[in-house]
C-alpha positions as a LaTeX table, in Angstrom:
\begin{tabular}{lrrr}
\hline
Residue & $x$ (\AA) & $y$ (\AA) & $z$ (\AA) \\
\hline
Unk1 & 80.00 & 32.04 & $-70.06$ \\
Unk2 & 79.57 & 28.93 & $-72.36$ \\
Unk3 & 80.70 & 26.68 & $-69.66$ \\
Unk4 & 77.97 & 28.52 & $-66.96$ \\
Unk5 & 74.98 & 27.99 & $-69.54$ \\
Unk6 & 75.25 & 24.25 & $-69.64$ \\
Unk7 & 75.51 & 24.64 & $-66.29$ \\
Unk8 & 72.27 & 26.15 & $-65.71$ \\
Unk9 & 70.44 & 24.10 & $-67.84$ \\
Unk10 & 71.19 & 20.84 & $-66.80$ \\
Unk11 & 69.71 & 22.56 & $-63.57$ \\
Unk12 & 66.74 & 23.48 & $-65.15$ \\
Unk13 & 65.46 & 19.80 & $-65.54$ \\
Unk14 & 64.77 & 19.49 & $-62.12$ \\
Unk15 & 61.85 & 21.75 & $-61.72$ \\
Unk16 & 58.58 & 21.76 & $-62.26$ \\
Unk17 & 58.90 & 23.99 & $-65.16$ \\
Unk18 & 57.11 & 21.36 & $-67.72$ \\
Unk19 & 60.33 & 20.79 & $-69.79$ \\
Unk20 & 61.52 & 16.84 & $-70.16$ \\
Unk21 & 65.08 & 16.29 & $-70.38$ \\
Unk22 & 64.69 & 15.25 & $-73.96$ \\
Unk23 & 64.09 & 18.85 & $-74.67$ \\
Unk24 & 66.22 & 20.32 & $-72.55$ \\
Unk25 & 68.81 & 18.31 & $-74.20$ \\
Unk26 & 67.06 & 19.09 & $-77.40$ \\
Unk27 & 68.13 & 22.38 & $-77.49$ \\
Unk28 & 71.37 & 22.46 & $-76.08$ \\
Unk29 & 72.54 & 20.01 & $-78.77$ \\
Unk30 & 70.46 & 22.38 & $-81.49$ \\
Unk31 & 72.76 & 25.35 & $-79.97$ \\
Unk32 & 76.06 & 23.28 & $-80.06$ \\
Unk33 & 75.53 & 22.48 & $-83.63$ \\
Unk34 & 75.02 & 26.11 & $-85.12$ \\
Unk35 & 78.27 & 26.95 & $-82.69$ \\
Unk36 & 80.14 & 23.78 & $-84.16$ \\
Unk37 & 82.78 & 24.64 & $-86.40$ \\
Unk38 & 82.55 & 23.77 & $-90.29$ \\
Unk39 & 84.48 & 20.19 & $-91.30$ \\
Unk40 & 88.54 & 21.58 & $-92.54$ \\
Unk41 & 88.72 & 21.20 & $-96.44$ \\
Unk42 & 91.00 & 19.10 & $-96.94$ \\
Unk43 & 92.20 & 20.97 & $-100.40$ \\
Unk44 & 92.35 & 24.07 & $-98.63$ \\
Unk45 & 94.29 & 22.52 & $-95.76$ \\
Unk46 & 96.76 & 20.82 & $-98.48$ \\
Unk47 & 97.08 & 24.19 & $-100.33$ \\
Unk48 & 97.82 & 26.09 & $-97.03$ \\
Unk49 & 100.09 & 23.26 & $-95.87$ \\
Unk50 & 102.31 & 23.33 & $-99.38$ \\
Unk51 & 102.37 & 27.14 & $-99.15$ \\
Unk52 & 103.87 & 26.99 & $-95.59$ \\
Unk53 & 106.39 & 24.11 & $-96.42$ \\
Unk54 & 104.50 & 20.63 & $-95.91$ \\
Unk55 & 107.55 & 18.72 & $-94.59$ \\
Unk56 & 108.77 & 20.81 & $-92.55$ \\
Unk57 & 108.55 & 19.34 & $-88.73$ \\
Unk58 & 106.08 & 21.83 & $-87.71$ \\
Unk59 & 103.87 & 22.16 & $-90.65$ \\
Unk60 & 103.50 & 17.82 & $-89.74$ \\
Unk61 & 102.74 & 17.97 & $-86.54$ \\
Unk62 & 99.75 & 21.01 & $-87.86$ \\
Unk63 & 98.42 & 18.30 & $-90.45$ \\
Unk64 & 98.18 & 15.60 & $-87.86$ \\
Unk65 & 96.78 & 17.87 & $-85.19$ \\
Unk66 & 94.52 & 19.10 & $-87.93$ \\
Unk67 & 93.15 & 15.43 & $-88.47$ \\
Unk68 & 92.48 & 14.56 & $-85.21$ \\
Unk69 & 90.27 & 17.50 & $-84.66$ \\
Unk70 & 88.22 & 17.13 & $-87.84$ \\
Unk71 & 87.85 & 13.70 & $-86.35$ \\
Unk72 & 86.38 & 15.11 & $-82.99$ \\
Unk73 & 84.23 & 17.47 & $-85.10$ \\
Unk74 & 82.73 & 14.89 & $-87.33$ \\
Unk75 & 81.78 & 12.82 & $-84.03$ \\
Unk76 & 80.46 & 15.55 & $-82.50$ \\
Unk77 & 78.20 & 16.73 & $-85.67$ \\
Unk78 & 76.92 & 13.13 & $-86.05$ \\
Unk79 & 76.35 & 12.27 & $-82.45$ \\
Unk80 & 74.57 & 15.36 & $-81.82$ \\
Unk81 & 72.90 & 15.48 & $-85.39$ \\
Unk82 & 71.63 & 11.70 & $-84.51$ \\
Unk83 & 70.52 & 12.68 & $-80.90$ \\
Unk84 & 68.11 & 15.12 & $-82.18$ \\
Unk85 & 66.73 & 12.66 & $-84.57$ \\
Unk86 & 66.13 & 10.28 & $-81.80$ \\
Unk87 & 64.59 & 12.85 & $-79.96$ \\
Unk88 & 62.27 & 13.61 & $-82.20$ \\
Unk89 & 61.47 & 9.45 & $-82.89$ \\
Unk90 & 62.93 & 9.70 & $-86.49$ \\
Unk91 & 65.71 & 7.14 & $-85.83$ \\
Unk92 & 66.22 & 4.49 & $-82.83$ \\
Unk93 & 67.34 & 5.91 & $-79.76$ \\
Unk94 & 70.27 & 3.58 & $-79.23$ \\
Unk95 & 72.63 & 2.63 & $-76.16$ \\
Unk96 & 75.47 & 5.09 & $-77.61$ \\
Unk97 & 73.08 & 7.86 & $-77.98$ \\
Unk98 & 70.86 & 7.08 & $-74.41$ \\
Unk99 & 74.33 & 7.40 & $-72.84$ \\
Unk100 & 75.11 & 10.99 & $-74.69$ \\
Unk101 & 71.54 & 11.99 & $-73.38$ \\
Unk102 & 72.24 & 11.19 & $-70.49$ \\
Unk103 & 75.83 & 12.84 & $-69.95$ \\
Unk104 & 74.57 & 15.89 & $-71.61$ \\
Unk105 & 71.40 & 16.54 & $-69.68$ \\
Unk106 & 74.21 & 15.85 & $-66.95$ \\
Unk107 & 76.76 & 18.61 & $-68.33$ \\
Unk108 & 79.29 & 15.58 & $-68.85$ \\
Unk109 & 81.00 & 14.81 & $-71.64$ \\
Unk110 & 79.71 & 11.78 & $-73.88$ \\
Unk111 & 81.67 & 8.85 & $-73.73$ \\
Unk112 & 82.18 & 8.76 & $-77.65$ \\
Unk113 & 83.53 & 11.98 & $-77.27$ \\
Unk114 & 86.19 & 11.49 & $-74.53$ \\
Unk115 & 87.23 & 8.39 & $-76.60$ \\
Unk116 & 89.06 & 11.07 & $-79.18$ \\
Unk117 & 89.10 & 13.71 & $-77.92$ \\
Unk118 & 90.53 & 15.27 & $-74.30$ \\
Unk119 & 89.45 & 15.23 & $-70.58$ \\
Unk120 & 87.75 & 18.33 & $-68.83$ \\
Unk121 & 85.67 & 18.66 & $-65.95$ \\
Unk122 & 82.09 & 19.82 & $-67.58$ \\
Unk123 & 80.63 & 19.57 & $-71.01$ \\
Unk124 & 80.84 & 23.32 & $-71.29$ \\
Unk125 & 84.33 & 23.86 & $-70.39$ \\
Unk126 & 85.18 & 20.99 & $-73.29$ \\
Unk127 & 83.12 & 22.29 & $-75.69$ \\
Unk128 & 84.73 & 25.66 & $-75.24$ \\
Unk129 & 88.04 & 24.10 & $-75.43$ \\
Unk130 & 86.93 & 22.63 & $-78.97$ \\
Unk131 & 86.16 & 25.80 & $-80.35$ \\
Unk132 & 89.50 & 27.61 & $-78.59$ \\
Unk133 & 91.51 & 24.34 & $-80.07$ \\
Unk134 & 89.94 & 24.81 & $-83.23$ \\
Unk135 & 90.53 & 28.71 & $-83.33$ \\
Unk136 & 94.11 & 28.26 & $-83.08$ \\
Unk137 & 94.45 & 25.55 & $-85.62$ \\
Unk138 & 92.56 & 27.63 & $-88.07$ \\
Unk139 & 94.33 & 30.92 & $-87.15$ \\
Unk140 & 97.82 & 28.66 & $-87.90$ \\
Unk141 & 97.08 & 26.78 & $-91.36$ \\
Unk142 & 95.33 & 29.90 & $-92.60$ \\
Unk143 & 98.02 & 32.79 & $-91.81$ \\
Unk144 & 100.89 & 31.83 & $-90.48$ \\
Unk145 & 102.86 & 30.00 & $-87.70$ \\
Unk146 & 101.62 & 31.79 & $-84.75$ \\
Unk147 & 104.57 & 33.26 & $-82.55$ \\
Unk148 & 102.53 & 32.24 & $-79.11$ \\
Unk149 & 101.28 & 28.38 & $-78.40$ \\
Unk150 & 98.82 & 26.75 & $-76.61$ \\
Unk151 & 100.52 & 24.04 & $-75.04$ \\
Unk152 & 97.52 & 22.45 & $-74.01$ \\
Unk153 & 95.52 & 22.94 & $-76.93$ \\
Unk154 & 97.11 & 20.60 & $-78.22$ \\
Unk155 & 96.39 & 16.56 & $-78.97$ \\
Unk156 & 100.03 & 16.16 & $-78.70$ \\
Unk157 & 101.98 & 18.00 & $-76.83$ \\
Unk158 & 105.24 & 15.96 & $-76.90$ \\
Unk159 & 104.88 & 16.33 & $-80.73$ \\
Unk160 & 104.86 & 19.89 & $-80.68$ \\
Unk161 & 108.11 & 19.84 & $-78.63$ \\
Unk162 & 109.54 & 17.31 & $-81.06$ \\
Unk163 & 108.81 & 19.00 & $-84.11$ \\
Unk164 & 110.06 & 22.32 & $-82.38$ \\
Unk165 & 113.43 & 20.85 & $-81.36$ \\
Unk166 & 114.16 & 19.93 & $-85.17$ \\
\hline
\end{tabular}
């Protein structure tokens, strides 16, 4: 469903419906941002972490998974956060952020974004991944080790296996 309504509006632009692709874009990063995940607190991931055993292999592979997607969240808020300043002419619209226009009016993935972050085929299917990534990561630090994976949900897959294996 997320994945089909980026979809659609990148479509959208194309018509003679009177909206610019600054808007269109406009909105979709104003709908990514209230769907974005909060930042992890880093006290509460420490607590969690010392509660679960914080060397133990696993519990280190967690914390490092963990940082990489608070990484890939903090892009994302500020890149989209930025974009709709630009839009609206309160900040410069620079090369960095023409280019995330661009692949988001598109339904790609920006290019700051793929830097850290993984490959998928549309913006929607990636963002979707983020917040499925995310879900397990919080489900994990803030219960327990979770008895099923997602292999692919992960940064670091050969990690996991490591830390598994020890």
């Amino acid at each position: 469903y997320f994945g089909y309504d980026f979809e659609c509006s990148a479509e959208r632009g194309g018509g003679g419906g009177g909206e610019t692709r600054e808007s269109i874009v406009y909105q979709l990063a104003d709908d990514m941002l209230r769907k974005l995940p909060p930042q992890y607190n880093a006290f509460e991931v420490r607590e969690n972490l010392n509660r679960m055993g914080v060397l133990l292999p696993m519990n280190i592979f967690l914390r490092q998974e963990i940082d990489r997607m608070q990484k890939v969240i903090k892009r994302v808020q500020s890149s989209l956060s930025d974009l709709k300043l630009a839009i609206d002419g309160t900040i410069v619209m620079s090369p960095a952020l023409k280019e995330s226009l661009d692949a988001m009016y598109d339904a790609r993935i920006p290019e700051s974004w793929m830097k850290i972050s993984w490959e998928s085929t549309t913006l929607g299917f990636w963002y979707t991944e983020l917040l499925e990534r995310n879900s397990q990561f919080c489900t994990w630090i803030n219960t327990d080790r979770p008895k099923v994976f997602w292999m692919t949900g992960f940064f670091n897959c050969q990690g996991f296996l490591t830390a598994m294996r020890q």
